[in-house]
LUMDOFI-350153 format. One line per 3 residues: number of its first residue (from 1); for each residue z, y, x of C-alpha. Coordinates in nm, 4 decimals. Example, Ala and Ser with C-alpha at 12.3 -4.5 7.8 and 13.67 -1.06 7.14 Angstrom:
REM LUMDOFI-350153
1> 0.7800:-0.4500:1.2300 | 0.7140:-0.1060:1.3670
This chain:
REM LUMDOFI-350153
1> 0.0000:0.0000:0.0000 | 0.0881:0.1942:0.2640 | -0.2742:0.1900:0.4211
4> -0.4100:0.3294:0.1065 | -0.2261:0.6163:0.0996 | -0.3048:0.6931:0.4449
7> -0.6962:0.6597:0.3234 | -0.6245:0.8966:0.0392 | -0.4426:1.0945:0.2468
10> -0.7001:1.1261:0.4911 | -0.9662:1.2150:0.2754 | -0.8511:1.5882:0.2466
13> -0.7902:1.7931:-0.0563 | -0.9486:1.5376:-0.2700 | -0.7895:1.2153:-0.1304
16> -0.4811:1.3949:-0.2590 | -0.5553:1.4668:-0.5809 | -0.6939:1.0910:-0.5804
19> -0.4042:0.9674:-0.4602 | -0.1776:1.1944:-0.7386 | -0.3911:1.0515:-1.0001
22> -0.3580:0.6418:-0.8549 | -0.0084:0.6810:-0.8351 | 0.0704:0.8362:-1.1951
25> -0.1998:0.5369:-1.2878 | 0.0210:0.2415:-1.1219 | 0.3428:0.3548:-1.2706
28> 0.1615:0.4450:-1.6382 | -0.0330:0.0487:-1.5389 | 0.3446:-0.0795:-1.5447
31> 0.4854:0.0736:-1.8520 | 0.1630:-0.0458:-2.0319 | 0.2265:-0.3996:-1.8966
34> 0.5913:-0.3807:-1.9463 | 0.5073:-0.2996:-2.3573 | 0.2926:-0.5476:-2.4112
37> 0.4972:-0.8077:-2.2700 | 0.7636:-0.6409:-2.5499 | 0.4751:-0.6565:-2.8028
40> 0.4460:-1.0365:-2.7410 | 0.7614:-1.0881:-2.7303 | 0.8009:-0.9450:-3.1044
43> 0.4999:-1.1234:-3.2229 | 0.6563:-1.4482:-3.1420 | 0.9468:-1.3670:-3.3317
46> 0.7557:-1.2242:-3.6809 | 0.5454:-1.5427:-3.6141 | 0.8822:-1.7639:-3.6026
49> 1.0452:-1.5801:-3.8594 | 0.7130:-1.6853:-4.1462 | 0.7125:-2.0324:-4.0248
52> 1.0158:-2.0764:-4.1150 | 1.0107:-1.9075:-4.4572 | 0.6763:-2.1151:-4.5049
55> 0.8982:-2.4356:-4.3937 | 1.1679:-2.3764:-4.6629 | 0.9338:-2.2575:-4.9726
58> 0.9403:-2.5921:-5.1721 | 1.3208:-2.6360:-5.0667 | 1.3575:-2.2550:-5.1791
61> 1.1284:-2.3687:-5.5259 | 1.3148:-2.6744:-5.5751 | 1.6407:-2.5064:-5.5686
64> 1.4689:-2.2357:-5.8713 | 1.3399:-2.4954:-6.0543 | 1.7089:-2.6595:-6.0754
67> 1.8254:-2.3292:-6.1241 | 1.5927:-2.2934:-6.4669 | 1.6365:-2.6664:-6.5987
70> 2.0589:-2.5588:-6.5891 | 2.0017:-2.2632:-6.8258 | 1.7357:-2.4311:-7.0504
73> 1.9963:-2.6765:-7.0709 | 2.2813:-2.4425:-7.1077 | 2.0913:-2.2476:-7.3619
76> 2.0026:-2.5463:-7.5523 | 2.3532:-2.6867:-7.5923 | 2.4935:-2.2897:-7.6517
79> 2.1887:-2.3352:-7.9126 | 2.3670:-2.6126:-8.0845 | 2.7059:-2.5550:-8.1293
82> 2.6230:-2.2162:-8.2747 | 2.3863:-2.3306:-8.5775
């Protein structure tokens, strides 16, 4: 790294201002990299997160449908003893 600044460097005036620009590059490369490995990171979680609600759907449906026959049931015998 060291010899390319010295190549900027000696390039004059405009070596500089290449080597202002390279440097504000690497460390604006970095963050970049640094975010998507964040980005990733989160996608693998959402994607995680809907498996698993698409794992316990029918369990979740099952459980409503259980949930319905008690009242129908409830209702039906309420139902009766009032008439």
């Amino acid at each position: 790294m060291d010899e390319l600044a010295k190549a900027f460097l000696a390039a004059g005036p405009g070596g500089l201002i290449a080597a202002t620009l390279f440097y504000f590059y690497r460390e604006w490369a970095a963050e970049i990299t640094a975010l998507k490995s964040k980005i990733d990171q989160l996608q693998t979680q959402i994607v995680s997160m809907l498996q698993a609600q698409l794992d316990s759907e029918p369990k979740r449906r099952e459980t409503l449908d259980s949930l319905k026959r008690l009242i129908e049931d409830q209702s039906a015998m309420l139902k009766g003893r009032i008439t």
